[in-house]
N, C-alpha and C positions, 0 to 999 in steps of 0.2 A: 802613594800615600800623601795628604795632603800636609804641608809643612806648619807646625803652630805658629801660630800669629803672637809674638809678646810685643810690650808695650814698648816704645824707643825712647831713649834717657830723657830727650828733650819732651817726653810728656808725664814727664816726672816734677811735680811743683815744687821741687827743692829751694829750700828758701824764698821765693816767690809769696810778698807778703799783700801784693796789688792786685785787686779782685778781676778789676777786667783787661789786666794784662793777663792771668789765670785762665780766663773764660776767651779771649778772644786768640791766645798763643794752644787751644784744644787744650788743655792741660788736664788730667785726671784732677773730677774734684768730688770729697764725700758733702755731698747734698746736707745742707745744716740749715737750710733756710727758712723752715718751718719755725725752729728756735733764735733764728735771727727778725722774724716776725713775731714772735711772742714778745722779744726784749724789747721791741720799737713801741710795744703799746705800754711800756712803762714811762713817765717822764723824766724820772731821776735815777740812772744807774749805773751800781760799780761792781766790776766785776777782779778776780784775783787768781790772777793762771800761775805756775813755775815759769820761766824764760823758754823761749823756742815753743811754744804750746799754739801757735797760733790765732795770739791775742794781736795781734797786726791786721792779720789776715780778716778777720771780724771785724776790725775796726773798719777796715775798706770796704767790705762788703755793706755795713751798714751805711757808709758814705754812700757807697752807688744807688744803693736804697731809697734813700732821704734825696738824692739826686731826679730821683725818678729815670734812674734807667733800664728801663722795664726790659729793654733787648739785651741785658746782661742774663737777666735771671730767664730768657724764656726755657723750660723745660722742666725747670727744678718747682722744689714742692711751693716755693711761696707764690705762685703764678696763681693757685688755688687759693688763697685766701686775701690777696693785694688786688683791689680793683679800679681805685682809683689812681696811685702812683703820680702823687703833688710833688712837684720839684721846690724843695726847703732851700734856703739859703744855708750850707754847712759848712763848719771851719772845722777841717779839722788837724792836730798838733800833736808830733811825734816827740817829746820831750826827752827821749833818750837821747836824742841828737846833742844836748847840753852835755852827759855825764862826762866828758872827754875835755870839755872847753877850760879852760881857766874860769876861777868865780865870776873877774872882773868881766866877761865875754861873755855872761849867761844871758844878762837882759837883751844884750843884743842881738845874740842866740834868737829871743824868744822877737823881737822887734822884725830880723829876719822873714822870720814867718810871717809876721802878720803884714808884713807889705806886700806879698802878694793877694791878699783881699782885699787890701786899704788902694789896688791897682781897678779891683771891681765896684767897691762901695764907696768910693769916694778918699779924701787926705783927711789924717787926723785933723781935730781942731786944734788951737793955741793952748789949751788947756789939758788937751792930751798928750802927756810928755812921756808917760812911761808904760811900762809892755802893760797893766793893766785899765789904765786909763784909757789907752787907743785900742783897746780891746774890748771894752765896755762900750766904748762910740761905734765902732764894727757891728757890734748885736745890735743896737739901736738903728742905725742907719740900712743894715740890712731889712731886718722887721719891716722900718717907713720905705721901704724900696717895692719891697716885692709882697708885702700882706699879708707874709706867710714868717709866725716867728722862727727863729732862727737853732737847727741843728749844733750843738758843739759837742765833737769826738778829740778826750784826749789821751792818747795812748803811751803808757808808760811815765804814768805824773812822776812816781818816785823815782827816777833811776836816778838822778843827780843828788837824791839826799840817800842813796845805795852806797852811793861813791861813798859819803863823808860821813857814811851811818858811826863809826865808830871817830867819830875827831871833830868834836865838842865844837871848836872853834869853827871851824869851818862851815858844819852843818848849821851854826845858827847865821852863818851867811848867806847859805844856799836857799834856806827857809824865809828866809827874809824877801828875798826875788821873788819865792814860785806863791809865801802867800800872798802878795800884792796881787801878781795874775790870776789868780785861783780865786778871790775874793767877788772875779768879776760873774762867777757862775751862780753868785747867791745877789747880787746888786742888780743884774739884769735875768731875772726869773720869770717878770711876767714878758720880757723879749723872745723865751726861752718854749720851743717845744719841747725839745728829748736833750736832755745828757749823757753821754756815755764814756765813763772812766776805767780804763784798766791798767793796772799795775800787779806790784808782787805781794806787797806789802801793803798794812795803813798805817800812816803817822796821822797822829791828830793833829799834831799842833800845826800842820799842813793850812788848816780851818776850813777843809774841806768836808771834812765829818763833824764839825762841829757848828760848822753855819747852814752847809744843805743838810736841814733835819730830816726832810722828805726823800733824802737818797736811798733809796731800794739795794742793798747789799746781797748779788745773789750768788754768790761764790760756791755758798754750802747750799744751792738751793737743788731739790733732788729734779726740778724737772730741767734746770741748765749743767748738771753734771756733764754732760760729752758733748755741749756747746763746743768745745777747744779739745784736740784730740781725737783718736780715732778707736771706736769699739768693737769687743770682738765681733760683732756681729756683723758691722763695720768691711772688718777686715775679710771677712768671708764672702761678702756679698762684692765688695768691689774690687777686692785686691787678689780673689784668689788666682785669678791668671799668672799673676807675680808673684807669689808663692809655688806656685809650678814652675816656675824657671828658676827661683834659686834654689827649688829642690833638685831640679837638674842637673844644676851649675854646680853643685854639693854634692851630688849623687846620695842623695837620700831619697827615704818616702815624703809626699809631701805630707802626711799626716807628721813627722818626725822634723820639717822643718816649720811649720806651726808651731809645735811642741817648743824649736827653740828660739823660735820670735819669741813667744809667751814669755819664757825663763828671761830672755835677753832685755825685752822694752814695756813688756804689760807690767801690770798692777798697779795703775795710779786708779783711784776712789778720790771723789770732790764731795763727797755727803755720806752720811749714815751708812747710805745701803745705794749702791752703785755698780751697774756693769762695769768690766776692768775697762780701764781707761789705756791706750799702746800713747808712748812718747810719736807724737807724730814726724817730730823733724829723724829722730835715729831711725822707726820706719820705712820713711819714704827716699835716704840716704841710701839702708842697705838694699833698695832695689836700685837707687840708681847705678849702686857699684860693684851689687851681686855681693855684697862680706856683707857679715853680721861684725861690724864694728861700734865701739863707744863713740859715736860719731857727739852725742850732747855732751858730752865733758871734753870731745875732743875742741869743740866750741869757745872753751874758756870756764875758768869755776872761779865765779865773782869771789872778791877780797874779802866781801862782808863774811862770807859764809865761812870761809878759813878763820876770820879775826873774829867768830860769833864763836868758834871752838877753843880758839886759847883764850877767850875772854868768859868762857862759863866752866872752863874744863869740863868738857864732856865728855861723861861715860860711855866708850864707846860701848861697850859689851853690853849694852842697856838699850842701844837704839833699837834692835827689835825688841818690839813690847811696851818698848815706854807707853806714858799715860799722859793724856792731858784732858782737865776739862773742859768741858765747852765753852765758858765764858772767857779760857784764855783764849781761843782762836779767835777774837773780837775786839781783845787786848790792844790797844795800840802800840805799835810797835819799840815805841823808845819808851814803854812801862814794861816790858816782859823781861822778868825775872830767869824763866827757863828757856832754855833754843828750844823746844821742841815744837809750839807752834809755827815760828821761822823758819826752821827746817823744813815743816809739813806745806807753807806754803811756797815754799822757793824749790820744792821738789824733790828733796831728798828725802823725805821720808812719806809715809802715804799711809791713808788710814786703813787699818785692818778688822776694826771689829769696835763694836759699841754698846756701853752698859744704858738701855737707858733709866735703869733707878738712880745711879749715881749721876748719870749723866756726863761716862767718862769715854774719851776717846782710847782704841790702843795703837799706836802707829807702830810703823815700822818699814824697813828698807824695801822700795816697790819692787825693785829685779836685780837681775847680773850687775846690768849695765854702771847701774848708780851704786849699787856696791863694791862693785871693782872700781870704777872712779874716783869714792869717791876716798877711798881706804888708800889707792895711792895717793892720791895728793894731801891727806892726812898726816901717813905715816911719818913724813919729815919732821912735820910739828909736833907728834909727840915724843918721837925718842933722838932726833936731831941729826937725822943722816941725812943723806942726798937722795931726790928723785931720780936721778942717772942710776947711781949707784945700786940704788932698792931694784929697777928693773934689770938691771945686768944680775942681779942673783936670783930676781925673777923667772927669767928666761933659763935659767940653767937648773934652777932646781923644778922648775914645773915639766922642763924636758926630758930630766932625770927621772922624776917621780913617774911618769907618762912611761916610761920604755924600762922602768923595776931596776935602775945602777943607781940604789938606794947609797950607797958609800958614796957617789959622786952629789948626791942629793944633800947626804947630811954634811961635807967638807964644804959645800955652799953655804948652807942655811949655818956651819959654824963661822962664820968669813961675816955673814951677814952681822948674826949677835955681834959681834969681834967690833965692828962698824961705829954701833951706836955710843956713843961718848961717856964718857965716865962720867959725865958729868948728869947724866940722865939717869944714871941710877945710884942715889945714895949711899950713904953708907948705914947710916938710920935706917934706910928703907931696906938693906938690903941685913939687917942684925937677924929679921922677924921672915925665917924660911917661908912663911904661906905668902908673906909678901911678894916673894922674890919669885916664888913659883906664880905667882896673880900677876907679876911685871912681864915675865914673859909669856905667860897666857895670851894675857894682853898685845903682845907685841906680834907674835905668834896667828892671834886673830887679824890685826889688820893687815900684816903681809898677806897671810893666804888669799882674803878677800881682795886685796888689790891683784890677786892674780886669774879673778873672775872665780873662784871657788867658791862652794855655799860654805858656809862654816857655822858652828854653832858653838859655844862653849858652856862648861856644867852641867852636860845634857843629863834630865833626872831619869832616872826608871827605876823599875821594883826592888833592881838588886844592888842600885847604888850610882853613881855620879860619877856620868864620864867627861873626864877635862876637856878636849875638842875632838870632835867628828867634823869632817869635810869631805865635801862630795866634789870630785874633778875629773872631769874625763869620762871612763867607763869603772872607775876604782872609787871607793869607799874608804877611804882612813879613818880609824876609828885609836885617837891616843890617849895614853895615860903620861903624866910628867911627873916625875921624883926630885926630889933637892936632896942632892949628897948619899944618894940610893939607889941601889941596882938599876939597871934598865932593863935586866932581866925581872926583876921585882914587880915592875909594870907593867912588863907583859903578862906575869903571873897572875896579876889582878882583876885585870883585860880576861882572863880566861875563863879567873876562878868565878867572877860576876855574870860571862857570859855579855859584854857589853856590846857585842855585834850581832846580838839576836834581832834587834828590831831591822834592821837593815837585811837581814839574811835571803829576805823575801825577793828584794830588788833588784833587777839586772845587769849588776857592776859586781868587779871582785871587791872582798875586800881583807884590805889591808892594815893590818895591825901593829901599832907601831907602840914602842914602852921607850921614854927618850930620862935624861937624868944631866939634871943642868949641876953644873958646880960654881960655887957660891967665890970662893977663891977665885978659879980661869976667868968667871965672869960667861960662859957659854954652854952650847950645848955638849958635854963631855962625850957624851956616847949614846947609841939606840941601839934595838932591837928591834928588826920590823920581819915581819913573818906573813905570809900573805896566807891566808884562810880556805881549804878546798872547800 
């Protein structure tokens, strides 16, 4: 029998942001070039992906494009519509590279850059002293060079005002640098064939949305939605050989390891009405290493997004379902009043459905991945324990929970409460019993979800409102909580309502748990968990 053929790590484009290092190192690549030629015949445009989405990657490819390197793209779809392939003079500028420099080191940062063009087009003049002035003499002399105006790709304009999003001082430094440079895109226009700008975010006062009027903003646009990222359709057409090997590697069906890609990295939407969009870097990680791992948080989870949550207190139990309208996703970013558009564009949260008479978004958490990320690295911030800490009772209670030594489950999860500081729960807060029961709801939901669990909380149905269900494993918990009352009471409740009917259908046990916190210990006193024939 003839042995399968899979793919070898090294043709896995992990991280690989350089288009014809991709294309000439054989690399598996989804063919995008169709919409990489729609975007070229725009002249002003910006586009807005989460981090890791490969907005790098598009940016190179459009360089090699505007390069006129025709022998990168032979095979793929833009071969069909590219016939003449003019080689443009193009600069182009990776501006993340600043967000790490000291302020004082930014222009020089960006001076950097620009002398290796100023090595093809000639030496600044006397009068070009700073990274915008000798930048605006580059598009000019390019232009008078070659007769062709001039390409500028700048990738990741905001990341250095990411850094100092929340520290007033600082950011009006940093702004100070990038709008001098950024000015040069609106002074040297008629130098200018194509623009092409992508980041996370928009600041105005940048004066890049406010001087290019003519910028074409196609972020929410429905026909560049899977420009960046990979679709299910995507995923079946080029990757299923790789999904047959880590069903292998898993010993699953491959229908059942689709199944838990889906759950693990789909559900990103970039407009209205969208095929699921997969995280392409977690994707193309868990083939390189066979695990379905958090490979995008394991990446780094910027500061801003941590300091956008203690800075708006946000409801967690809200993020599925929130709402936002459409004119805030538009919103400049240092005027938004709610994180929910910042969230949606930096990736954590993702659109799920839309009204359009109101003209309201509803977002919500796209998969496993980003919910179990992103709940750990939350959870410290809002009740003030330790990340080490939270995972060590992680680990013992999802192991417990998993193998039914529910008494070893609950002496954890009470270690845990025990944890969180007095100083995190009032004495105010704690006078008003629905409160106290709402604090650890609360608390109760972000641990599970940091342990990749789907969780829900106030789940409504006909017979009444059940405090949290969570799905883990092959088991269904379905619980009710008491302040200073039975935990057999709860279970009673759980029974009397019939709160595990909707799940009944579904092919996991489930498990019925009735728990009863005390208001004096501060913890979870006691349960009652009963597993359901």
């Amino acid at each position: 029998m003839q042995e399968k053929k899979y793919r070898r790590p090294a043709e896995y484009p992990c991280g690989v942001a350089d288009f014809p290092k991709l294309r000439s190192q054989g690399c598996v690549y989804v063919d995008k070039t169709d919409l990489v030629y729609e975007i070229a015949q725009t002249n002003f445009v910006f586009l807005s992906r989460p981090r890791r989405f490969g907005k790098s990657l598009l940016c190179s490819t459009l360089k090699a494009y505007f390069e006129g390197r025709k022998e990168l793209f032979e095979g793929l779809k833009i071969m069909d519509l590219e016939h003449e392939w003019k080689q443009y003079p193009v600069f182009h500028f990776s501006i993340s590279m600043l967000k790490d420099m000291p302020i004082e080191l930014m222009a020089s940062g960006l001076g950097f850059q620009l002398r290796g063009y100023e090595d093809i087009y000639g030496e600044p003049g006397p009068d070009e002293t700073t990274p915008g002035k000798r930048f605006a003499g580059l598009i000019r002399r390019a232009h008078q060079q070659t007769g062709l105006r001039a390409v500028v790709i700048i990738d990741e304009y905001d990341a250095p005002m990411l850094t100092y999003m929340h520290d007033e001082e600082h950011k009006a430094q940093v702004r100070k640098i990038l709008q001098e440079f950024y000015q040069t895109l609106k002074d040297c226009d008629n130098d200018e064939h194509f623009v092409f700008i992508t980041g996370i975010t928009k600041f105005s006062q940048m004066s890049i949305f406010s001087t290019l009027n003519n910028l074409s903003n196609i972020t929410m646009d429905k026909k560049f939605a899977s420009v960046c990222g990979i679709t299910e359709t995507e995923l079946h057409e080029v990757f299923d050989v790789d999904v047959e090997m880590l069903a292998e590697e898993h010993n699953v069906s491959k229908e059942e390891m689709y199944a838990q890609l889906k759950n693990k990295y789909d559900g990103y939407h970039f407009c209205k009405i969208s095929e699921d969009i997969y995280n392409p870097y977690s994707l193309l990680l868990s083939f390189f290493h066979c695990e379905l791992k958090s490979y995008w948080f394991a990446s780094g989870t910027p500061t801003f997004i941590l300091d956008e949550f203690r800075r708006c207190n946000t409801d967690l139990l809200a993020l599925d379902g929130a709402e936002a309208e459409a004119e805030e996703f538009d919103q400049p970013t240092e005027f938004m009043v709610k994180p929910m558009p910042l969230l949606y564009q930096a990736g954590y949260l993702t659109i799920k459905d839309y009204d359009s008479d109101s003209f309201t978004y509803t977002l919500g958490l796209p998969n496993a991945e980003v919910r179990g990320g992103l709940m750990k690295n939350i959870l410290p911030i809002v009740n003030g324990t330790h990340m080490e800490d939270n995972l060590s009772y992680a680990t013992i209670i999802r192991s417990s929970l998993a193998k039914g030594n529910y008494d070893r489950a609950k002496t954890a999860l009470q270690s845990f409460l025990l944890s969180i500081p007095y100083m995190q729960q009032g004495k105010d807060e704690l006078k008003d019993l629905a409160k106290y029961e709402a604090l650890y709801q609360r608390d109760l939901y972000i641990f599970f979800s940091g342990m990749s669990a789907l969780v829900q909380c106030e789940v409504m149905m006909a017979t009444g409102r059940v405090d949290l269900v969570m799905r883990m494993g092959n088991k269904t918990y379905v619980c009710e909580f008491k302040v200073n009352a039975s935990a057999k009471s709860a279970i009673d409740q759980i029974d009397n309502n019939r709160y595990y009917e909707p799940w009944r259908d579904i092919q996991r046990k489930i498990v019925k748990i009735g728990a009863r916190f005390d208001v004096e210990e501060r913890t979870l006193k006691d349960w009652n968990v009963e597993e359901l024939e």
